[in-house]
N, C-alpha and C positions, 0 to 999 in steps of 0.2 A: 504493500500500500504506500509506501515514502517512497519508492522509486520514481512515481508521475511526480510528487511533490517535487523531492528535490531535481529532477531537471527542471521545471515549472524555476522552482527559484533559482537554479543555475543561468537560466537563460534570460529572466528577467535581470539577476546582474549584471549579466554581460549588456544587455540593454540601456541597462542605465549606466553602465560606465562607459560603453561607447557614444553617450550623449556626452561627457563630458570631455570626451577627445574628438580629434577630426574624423573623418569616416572615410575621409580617401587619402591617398599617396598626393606628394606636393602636384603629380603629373593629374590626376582628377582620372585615374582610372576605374569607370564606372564599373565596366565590364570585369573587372576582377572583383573588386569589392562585393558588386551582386553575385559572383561565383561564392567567394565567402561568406556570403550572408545564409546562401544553400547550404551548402554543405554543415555551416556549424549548426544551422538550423535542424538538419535532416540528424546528424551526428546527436544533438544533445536531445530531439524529439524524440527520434523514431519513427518519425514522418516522412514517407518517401516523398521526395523533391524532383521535379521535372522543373528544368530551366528551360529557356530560350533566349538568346539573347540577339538582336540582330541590329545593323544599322544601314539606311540606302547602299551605302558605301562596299557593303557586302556581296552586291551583285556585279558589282564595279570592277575596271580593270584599276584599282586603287594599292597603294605599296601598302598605306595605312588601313585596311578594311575593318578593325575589329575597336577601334575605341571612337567614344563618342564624340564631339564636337561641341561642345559646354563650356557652359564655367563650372569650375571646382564648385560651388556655393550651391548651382545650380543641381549639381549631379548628386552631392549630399544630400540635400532636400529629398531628392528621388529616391536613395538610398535608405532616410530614415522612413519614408512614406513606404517602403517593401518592407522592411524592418517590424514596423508595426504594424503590417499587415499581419505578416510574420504570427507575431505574438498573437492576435486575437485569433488566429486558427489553432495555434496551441493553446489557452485559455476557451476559448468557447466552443470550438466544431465537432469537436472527435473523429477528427480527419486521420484518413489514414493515408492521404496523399492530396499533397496542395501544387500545382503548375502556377510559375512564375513566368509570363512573358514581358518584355521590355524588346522595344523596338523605336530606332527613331527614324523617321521618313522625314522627305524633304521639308516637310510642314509642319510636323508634331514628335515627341515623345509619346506612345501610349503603352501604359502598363497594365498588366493583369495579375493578380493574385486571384488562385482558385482554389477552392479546395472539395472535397465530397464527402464535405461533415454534413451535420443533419440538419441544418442550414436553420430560419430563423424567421420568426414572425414581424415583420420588421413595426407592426404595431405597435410589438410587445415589448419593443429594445427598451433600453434607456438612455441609449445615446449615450455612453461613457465615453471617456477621454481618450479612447484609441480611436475612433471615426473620426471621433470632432479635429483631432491631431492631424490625422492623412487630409479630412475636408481644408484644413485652415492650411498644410504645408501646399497642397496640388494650387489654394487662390491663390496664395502668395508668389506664384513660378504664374500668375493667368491662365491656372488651367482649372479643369473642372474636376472633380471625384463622382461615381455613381458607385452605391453599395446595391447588387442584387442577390436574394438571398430570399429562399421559398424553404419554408417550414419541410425538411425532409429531402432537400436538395443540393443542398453544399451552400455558399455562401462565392461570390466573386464580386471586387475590390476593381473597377476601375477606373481609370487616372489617365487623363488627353492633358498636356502641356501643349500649348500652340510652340512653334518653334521659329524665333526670327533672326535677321541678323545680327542684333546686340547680344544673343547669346550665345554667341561663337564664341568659344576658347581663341583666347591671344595668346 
């Protein structure tokens, strides 16, 4: 019975102590960090983890295809918005497997957190401080968040950043 707890609060410290440090490398590699966010996620759950991770660039004859084009600030924010996705599939789903896509196109970021827990009355919620957290990080990038999520169908988490040219990494 202490095994769900203590990962539960393993993983919650490591949440809050990666709040108090940076979330990415001085480069803004988004695309690794979200690799790390999986695995330690998948590692300390037990919840099997499907990534994807893509950028336009990727179908390109590009040298650079695999990292994003951001700012650091910006890419965080995305990281911490999967992060606490993250945790409320471990806190509320009883998932036994959550799919993380992250993709950016010529005109947006859009992220997905899924998972095929037993999903959720969204009457019923209370709105705690993990939605309202992803809601308030996705305005503050001008992007939007939608939470869907049917009583008995898993729960998906997602997040459109419009993408322009001021948020190009220099």
């Amino acid at each position: 019975k202490l095994i769900p707890v203590a990962r539960h609060a393993l993983l919650e410290t490591r949440h809050y102590m990666h709040d108090l440090s940076p979330m990415l490398s001085e480069q803004g590699d988004i695309r690794a960090a979200v690799e790390n966010l999986a695995a330690e996620f998948q590692n300390i759950s037990d919840i099997e983890v499907e990534l994807s991770v893509s950028t336009y660039r990727d179908s390109e004859d590009s040298e650079d295809k695999s990292s994003f084009n951001i700012r650091p600030e910006s890419a965080t924010q995305i990281c911490r918005i999967i992060q606490e996705s993250l945790a409320n599939v471990l806190k509320h789903s009883g998932a036994t497997k959550v799919t993380i896509q992250l993709e950016q196109t010529l005109s947006e970021i859009r992220m997905s957190v899924e998972d095929n827990g037993h999903g959720f009355d969204g009457d019923s919620t209370s709105g705690g401080f993990g939605l309202g957290h992803i809601t308030a990080r996705a305005r503050e990038l001008n992007g939007s968040c939608e939470v869907i999520g049917n009583k008995g169908n898993g729960t998906r988490v997602l997040v459109t950043i419009p993408f322009s040219e001021e948020e190009v990494a220099t």
